[in-house]
VEXDREN-2710 file (C-alpha; in Angstrom, 1 decimal):
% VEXDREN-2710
k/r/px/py/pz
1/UNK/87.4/93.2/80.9
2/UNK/90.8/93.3/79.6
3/UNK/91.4/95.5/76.6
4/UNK/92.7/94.3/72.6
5/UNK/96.4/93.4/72.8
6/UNK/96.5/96.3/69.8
7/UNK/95.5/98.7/72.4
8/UNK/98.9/100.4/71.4
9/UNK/100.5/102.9/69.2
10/UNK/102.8/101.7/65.9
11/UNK/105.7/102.9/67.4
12/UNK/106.1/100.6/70.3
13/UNK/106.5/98.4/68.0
14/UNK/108.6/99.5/65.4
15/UNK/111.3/100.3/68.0
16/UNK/110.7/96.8/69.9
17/UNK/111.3/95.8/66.1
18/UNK/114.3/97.7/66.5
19/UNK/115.4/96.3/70.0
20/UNK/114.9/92.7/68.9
21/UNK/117.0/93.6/65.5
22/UNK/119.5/94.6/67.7
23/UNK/119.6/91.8/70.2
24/UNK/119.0/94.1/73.3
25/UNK/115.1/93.4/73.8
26/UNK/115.6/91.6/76.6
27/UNK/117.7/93.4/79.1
28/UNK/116.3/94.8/81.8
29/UNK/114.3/97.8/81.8
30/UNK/112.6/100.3/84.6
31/UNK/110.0/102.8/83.0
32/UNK/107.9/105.2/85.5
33/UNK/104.3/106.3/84.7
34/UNK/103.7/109.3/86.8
35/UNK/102.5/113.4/85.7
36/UNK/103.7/116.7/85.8
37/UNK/100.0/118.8/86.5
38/UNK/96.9/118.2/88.3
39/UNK/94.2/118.1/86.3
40/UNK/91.4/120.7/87.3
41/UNK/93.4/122.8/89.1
42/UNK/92.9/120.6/92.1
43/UNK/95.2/120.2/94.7
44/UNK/95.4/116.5/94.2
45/UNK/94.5/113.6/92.2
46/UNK/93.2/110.4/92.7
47/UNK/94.7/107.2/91.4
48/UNK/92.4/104.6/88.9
49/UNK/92.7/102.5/86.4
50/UNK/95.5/99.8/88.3
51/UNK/92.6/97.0/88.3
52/UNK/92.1/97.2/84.1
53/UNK/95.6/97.9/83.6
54/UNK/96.4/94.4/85.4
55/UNK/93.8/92.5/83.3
56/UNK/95.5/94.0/80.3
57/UNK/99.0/92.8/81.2
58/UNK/97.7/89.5/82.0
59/UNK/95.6/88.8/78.9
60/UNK/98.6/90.3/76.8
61/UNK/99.4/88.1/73.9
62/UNK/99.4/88.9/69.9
63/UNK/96.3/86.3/68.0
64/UNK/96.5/85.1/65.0
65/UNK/94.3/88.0/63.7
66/UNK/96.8/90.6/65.5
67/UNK/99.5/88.8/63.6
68/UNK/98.3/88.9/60.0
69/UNK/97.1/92.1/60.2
70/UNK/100.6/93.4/61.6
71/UNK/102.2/91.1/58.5
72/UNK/99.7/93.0/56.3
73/UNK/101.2/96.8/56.9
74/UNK/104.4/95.1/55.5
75/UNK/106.6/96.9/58.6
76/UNK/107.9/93.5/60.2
77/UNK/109.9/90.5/59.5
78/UNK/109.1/87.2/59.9
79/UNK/111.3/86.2/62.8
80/UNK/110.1/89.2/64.8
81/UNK/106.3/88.5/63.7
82/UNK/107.0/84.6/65.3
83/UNK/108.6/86.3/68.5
84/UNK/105.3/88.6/68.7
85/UNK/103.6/85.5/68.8
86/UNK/105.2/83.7/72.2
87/UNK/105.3/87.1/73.5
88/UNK/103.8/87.7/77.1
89/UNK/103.9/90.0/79.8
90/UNK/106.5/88.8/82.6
91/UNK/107.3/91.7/84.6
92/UNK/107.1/93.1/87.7
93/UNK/104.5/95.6/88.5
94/UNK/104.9/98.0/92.2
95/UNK/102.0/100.8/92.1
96/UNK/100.1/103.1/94.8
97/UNK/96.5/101.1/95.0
98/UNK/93.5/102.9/93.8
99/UNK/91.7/105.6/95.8
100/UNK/95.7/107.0/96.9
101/UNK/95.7/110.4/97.0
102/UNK/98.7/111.3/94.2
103/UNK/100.8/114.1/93.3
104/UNK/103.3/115.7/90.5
105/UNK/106.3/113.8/89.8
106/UNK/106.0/110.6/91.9
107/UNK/105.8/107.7/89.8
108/UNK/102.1/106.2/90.5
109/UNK/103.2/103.1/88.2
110/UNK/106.3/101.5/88.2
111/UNK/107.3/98.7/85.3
112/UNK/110.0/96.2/85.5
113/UNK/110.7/93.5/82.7
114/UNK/112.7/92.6/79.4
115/UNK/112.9/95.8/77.5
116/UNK/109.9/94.4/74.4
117/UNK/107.4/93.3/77.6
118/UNK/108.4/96.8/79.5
119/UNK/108.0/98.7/76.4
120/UNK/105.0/97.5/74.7
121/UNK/102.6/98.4/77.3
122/UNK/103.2/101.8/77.2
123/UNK/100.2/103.4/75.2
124/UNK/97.8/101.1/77.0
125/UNK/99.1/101.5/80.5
126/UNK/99.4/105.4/79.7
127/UNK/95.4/105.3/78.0
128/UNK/94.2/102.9/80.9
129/UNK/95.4/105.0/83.8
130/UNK/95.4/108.5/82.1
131/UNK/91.8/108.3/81.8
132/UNK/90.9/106.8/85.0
133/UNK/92.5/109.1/87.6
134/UNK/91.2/112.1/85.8
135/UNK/88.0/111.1/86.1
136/UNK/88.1/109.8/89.4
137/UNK/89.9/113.0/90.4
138/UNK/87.0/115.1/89.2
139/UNK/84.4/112.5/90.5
140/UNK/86.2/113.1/93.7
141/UNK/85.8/117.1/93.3
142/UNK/82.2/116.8/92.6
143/UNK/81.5/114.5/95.8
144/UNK/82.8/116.9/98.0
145/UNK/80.7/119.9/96.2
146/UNK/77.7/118.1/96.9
147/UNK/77.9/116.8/100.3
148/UNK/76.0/115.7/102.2
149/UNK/73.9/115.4/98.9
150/UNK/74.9/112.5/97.0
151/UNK/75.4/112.4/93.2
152/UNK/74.1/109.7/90.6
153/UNK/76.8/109.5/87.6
154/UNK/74.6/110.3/84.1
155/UNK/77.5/110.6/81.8
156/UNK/77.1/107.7/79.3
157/UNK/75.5/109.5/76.4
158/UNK/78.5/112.1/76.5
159/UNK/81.2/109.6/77.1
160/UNK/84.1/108.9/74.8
161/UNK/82.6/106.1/72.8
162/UNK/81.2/102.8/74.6
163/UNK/84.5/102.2/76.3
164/UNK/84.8/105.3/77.4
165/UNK/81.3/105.4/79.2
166/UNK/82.3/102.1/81.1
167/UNK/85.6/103.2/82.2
168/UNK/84.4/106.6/83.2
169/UNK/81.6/105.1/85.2
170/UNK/84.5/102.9/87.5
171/UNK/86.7/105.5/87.8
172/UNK/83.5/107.9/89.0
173/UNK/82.9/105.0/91.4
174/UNK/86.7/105.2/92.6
175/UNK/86.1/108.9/93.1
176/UNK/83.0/108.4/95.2
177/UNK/80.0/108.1/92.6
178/UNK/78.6/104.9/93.2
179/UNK/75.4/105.6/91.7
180/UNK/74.8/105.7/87.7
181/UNK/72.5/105.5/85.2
182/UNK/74.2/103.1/82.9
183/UNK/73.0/99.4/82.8
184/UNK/76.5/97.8/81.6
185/UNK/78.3/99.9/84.2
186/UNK/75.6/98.8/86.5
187/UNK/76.3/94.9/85.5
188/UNK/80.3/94.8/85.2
189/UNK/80.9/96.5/88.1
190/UNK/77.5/95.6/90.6
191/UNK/76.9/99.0/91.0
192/UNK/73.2/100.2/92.2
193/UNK/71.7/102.2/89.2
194/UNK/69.0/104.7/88.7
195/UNK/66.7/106.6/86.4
196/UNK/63.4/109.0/85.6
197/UNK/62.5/109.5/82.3
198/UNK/63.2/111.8/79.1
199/UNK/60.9/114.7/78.0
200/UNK/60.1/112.7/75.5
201/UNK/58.1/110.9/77.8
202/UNK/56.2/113.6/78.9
203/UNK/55.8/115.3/75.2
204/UNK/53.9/111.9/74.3
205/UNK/51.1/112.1/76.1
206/UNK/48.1/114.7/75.5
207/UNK/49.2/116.6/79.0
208/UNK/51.7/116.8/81.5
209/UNK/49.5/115.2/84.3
210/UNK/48.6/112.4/82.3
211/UNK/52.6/111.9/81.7
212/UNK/53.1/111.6/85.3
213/UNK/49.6/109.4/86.1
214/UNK/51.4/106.9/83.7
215/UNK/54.6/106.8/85.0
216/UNK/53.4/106.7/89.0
217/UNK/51.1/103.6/87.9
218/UNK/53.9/101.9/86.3
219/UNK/56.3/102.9/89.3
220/UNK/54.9/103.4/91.9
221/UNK/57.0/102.9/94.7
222/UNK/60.1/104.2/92.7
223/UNK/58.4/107.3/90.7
224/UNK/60.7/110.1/89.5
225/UNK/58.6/113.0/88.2
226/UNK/60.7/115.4/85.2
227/UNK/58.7/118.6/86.0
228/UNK/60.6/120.9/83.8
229/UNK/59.2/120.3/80.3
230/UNK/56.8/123.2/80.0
231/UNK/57.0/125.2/83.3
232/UNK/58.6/123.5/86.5
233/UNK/56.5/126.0/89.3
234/UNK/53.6/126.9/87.4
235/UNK/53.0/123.5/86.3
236/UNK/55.4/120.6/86.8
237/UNK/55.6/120.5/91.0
238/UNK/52.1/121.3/90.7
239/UNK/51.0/117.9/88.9
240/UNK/53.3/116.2/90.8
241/UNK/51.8/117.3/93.8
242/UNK/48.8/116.0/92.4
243/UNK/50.3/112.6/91.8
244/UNK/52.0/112.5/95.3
245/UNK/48.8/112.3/96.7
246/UNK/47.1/110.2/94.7
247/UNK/49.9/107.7/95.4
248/UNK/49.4/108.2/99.0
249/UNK/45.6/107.4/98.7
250/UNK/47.1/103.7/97.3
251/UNK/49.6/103.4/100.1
252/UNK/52.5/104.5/97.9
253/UNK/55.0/107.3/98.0
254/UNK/56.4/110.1/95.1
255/UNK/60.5/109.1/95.4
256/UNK/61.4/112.8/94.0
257/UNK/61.1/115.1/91.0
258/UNK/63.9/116.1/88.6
259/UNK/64.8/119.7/87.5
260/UNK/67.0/120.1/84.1
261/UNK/67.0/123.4/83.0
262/UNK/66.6/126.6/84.9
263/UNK/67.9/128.2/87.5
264/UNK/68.3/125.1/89.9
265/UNK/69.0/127.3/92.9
266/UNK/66.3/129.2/92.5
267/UNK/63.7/126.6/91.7
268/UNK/64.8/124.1/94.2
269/UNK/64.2/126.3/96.9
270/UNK/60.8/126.9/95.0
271/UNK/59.8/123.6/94.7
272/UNK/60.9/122.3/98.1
273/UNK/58.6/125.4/99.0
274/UNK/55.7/123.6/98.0
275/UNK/56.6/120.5/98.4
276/UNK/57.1/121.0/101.9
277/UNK/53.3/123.3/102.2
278/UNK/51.6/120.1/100.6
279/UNK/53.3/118.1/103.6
280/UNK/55.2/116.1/101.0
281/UNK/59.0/116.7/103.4
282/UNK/59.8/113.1/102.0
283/UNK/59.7/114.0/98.2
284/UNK/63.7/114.4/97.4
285/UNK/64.5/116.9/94.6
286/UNK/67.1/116.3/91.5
287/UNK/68.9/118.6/89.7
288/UNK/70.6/117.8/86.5
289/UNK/72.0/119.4/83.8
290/UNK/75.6/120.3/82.7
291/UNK/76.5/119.9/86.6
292/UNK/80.2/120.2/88.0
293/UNK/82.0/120.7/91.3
294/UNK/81.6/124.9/90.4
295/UNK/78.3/125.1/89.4
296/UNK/77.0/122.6/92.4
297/UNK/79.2/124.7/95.1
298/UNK/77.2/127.7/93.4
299/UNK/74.0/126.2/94.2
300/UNK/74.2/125.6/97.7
301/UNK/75.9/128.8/98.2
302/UNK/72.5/130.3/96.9
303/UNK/70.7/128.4/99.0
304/UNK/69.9/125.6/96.8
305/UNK/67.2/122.8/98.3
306/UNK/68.7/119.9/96.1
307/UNK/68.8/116.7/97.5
308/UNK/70.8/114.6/94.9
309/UNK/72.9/116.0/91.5
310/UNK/72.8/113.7/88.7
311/UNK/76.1/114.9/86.7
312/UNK/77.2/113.5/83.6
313/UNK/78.9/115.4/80.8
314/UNK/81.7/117.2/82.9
315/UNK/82.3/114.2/84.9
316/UNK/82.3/111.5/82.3
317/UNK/84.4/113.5/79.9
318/UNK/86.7/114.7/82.4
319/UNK/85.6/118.6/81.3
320/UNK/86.5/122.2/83.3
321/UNK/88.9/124.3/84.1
322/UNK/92.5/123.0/82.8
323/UNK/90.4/119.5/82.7
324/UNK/90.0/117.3/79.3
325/UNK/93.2/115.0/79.9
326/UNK/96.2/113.9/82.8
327/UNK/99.1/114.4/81.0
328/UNK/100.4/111.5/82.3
329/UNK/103.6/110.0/80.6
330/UNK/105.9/106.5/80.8
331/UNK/109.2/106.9/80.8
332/UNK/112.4/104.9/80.8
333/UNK/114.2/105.5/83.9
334/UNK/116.7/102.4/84.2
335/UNK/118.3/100.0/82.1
336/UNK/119.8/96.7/83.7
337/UNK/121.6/98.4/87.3
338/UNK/122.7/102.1/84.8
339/UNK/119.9/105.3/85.4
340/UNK/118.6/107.1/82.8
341/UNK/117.5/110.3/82.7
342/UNK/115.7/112.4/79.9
343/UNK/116.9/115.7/80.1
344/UNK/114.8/119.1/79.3
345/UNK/115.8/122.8/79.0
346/UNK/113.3/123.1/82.0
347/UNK/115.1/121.3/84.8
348/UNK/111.9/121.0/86.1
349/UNK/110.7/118.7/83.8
350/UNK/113.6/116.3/83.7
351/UNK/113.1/112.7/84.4
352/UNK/113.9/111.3/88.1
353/UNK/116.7/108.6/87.4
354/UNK/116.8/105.2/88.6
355/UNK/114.6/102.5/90.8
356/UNK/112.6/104.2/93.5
357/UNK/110.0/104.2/96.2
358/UNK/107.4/106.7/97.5
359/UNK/107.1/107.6/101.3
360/UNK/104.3/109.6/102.5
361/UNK/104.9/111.6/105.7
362/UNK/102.5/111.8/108.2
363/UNK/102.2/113.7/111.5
364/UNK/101.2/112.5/114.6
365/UNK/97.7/113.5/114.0
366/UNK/97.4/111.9/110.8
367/UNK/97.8/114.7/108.5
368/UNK/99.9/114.2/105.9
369/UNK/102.9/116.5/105.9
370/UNK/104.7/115.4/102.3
371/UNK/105.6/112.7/99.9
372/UNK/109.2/112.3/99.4
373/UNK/110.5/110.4/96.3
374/UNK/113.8/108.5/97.4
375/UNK/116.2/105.4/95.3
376/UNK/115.4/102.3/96.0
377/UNK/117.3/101.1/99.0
378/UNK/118.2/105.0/100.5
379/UNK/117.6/105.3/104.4
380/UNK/115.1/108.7/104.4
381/UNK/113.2/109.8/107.6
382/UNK/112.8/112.7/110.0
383/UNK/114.9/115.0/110.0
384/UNK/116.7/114.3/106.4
385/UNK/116.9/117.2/104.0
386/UNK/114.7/117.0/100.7
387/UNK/114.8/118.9/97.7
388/UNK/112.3/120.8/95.4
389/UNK/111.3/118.9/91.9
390/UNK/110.6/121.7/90.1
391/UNK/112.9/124.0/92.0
392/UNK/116.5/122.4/92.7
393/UNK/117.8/125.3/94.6
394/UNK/114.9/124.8/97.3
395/UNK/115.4/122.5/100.4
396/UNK/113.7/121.7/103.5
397/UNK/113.7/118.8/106.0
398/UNK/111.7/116.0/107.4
399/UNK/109.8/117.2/110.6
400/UNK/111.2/115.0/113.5
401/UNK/107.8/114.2/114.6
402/UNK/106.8/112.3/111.3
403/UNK/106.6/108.9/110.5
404/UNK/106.8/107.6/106.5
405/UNK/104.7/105.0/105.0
406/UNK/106.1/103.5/101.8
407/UNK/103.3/104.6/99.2
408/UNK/103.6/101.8/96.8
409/UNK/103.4/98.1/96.5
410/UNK/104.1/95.1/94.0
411/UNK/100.5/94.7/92.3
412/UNK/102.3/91.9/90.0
413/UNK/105.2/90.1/89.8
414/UNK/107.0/87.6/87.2
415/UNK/103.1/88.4/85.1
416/UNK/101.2/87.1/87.8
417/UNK/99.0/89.4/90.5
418/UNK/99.8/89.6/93.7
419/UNK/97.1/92.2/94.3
420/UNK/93.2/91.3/94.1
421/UNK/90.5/92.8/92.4
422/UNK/89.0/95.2/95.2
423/UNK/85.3/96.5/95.5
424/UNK/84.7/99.6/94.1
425/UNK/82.6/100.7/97.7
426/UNK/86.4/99.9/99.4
427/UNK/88.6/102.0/96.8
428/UNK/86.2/105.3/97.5
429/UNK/86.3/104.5/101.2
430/UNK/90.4/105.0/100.4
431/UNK/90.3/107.5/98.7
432/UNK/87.3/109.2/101.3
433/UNK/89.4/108.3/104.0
434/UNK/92.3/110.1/102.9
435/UNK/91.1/113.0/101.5
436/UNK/90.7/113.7/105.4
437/UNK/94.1/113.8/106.5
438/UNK/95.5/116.6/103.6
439/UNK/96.2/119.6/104.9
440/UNK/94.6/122.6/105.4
441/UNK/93.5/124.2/101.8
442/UNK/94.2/121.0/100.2
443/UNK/91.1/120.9/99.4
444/UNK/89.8/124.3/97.7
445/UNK/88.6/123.7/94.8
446/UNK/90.4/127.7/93.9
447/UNK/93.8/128.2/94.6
448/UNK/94.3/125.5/97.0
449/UNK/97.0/124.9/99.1
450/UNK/100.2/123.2/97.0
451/UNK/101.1/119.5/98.6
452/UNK/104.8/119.4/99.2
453/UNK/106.4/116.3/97.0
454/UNK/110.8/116.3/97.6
455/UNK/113.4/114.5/96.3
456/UNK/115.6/112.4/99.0
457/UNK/119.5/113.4/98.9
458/UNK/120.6/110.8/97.2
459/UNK/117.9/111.5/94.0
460/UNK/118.1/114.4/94.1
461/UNK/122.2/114.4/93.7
462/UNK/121.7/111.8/91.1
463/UNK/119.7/113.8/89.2
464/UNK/122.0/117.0/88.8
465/UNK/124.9/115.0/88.2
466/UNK/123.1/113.3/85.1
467/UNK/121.8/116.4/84.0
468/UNK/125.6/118.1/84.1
469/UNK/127.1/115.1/82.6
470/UNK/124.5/114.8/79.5
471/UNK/125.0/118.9/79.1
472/UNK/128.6/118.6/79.1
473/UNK/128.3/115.5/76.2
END
């Protein structure tokens, strides 16, 4: 589901104005999406979004209803309104594929085109991709709080607006959620989805009992009892109990019972206490409310008895610690065969000039060692030195006993894909698969271990040199 061609903010296209005003909207450009932080606090970040960011490129094209309204905020002249209208995306698109582990600095999306086609995109490239790998990235986190439990996605009420909801729940997917509760989510993507039902539910009928009676005879063989809406030990795993056996007596079985509110350590244990004395070991228990990666590793570290977390505000919002947004940003790096460079007072956060590729290095065992950002064309591999991002002065090298793997790959060229539209099931295997071969402390979800990304020789060198000759004027 591709999204409105307006998907973009008024300044793309006041300076594409600009460029076509100036005859130069069609040389060739290079622009980088990458980021600076890892959301979270994490110690990496999964990548999303490259699927819907495709279908946007492709279905790119300005209506007539695009048009007059753009004619309508009296910015634009006639002959650049006509060119809007033949306008199309032609480019060339190389990116990591989603569920690739990704880190600070290394350009996750690369764009190649005609200046207007290159430059256009931005916002919606930036919104598409932005959103996604954060919430895959916490997705991820939440996955790996929670094993071997697994974890039903419940965000859609909390999401950012309809959109929102829908591209939360993929991205959740691409992190390793493939559960939700939402029905379009459940129909775009073919996703298995879930649910129980509301206190509300409960509250409408004379008693609690009677609640559950209801709900068992109208699903019986997939009945999820709420049991927290007046008193979840001295009443709600009591009636369900109750109910459990009375769906036994018709050849049926209780599927589980669902605890929001409380102290879900605490009455998990409780009610899997119970449960298990009325010989009712197959009854799994839920635990929702305001769940995340911290509060879920809590609960098991105080002995928790939950067998599946339904999470959905933190995840579908992207919410926690230094969470909320990837600061991801797009960012001219070449025009026709000259490097640019955007130059900060931090030289950490100046721009890395110029075409490139991604290598990841792996060790013999698998793990991976480092990802080292090199120009398009330079010979890295063991041995070489590399050099710091954020810290120019620091060097090491490529172990000997590595071998590099180009990251990245052309997802579209000339407009058209030359990448399909893979299951959701295979991007979380990906992004499962190598989540086991970071190293060690990787992985804490406190102070975790900080993946090594360098700069090749030759990038590095043409990075300083830019930055002196831009300082010098």
């Amino acid at each position: 589901m591709a999204p409105p061609t307006l998907l973009m903010d008024l300044y793309e296209l006041t300076m594409l104005a600009g460029y076509f005003e100036q005859g130069i909207h069609e040389r060739h450009a290079t622009f980088d999406l990458y980021f600076r932080e890892i959301p979270f606090h994490s110690g990496y970040a999964v990548a999303a979004g490259l699927d819907p960011a495709l279908d946007y490129l492709e279905a790119l094209r300005f209506d007539e209803g695009d048009l007059d309204y753009l004619e309508s905020i009296h910015l634009f002249s006639g002959p650049f309104l006509a060119y809007l209208s033949s306008l199309r995306f032609r480019g060339t698109v190389t990116a990591a594929p989603e569920g690739t582990l990704v880190f600070p600095h290394e350009p996750i999306v690369t764009v190649e085109g005609p200046l207007a086609q290159a430059q256009v995109v931005e916002t919606a490239l930036l919104n598409i991709v932005n959103f996604q790998t954060l919430i895959a990235t916490k997705a991820s986190r939440v996955v790996r709080a929670a094993a071997p439990a697994k974890v039903v996605e419940f965000g859609a009420r909390r999401a950012q607006g309809p959109d929102g909801a829908l591209s939360a729940t993929r991205a959740a997917a691409v992190g390793g959620v493939l559960t939700t509760s939402h029905l379009w989510a459940g129909k775009t993507f073919g996703l298995p989805v879930t649910g129980t039902q509301a206190h509300s539910w409960v509250m409408s009928f004379p008693c609690e009992i009677e609640a559950f009676r209801a709900y068992a005879a109208a699903f019986p063989d997939t009945c999820v009892l709420l049991v927290d809406t007046y008193d979840t030990l001295k009443h709600g795993i009591p009636n369900a109990i109750a109910i459990a056996k009375e769906l036994e007596s018709k050849g049926h079985k209780l599927s589980g019972v669902r605890i929001d509110s409380g102290d879900l350590a605490y009455l998990s244990r409780e009610a899997r206490r119970l449960l298990d004395e009325a010989e009712l070991g197959y009854v799994k228990i839920l635990a929702s409310n305001e769940l995340d990666e911290h509060v879920i590793q809590s609960i098991r570290m105080e002995g928790g008895r939950v067998d599946l977390y339904g999470v959905g505000t933190r995840l579908s919002t992207g919410a926690g610690t230094h969470g909320g947004a990837l600061g991801g940003v797009y960012k001219l790096v070449r025009i026709d065969e000259e490097p640019k460079i955007k130059v900060s007072g931090d030289p950490s956060k100046s721009t890395l000039p110029g075409r490139k590729r991604v290598w990841r290095v792996t060790r013999p065992d698998g793990v991976f060692e480092m990802d080292v950002i090199a120009l398009d064309g330079e010979a890295v591999g063991p041995g070489d030195e590399v050099f710091d991002p954020e810290h120019p002065l620091r060097h090491s090298s490529i172990p000997e006993d590595t071998k590099l793997e180009d990251l990245r790959s052309v997802a579209m060229e000339k407009g058209i894909r030359k990448v399909g539209s893979p299951a959701l099931p295979a991007i979380a295997k990906r992004a499962s698969r190598e989540l086991g071969c970071l190293p060690e402390g990787t992985l804490r979800f406190m102070n975790p271990h900080r993946y090594r990304v360098s700069l090749s020789p030759r990038l590095h060198e043409l990075r300083m040199r830019l930055i002196e000759e831009a300082r010098s004027g």
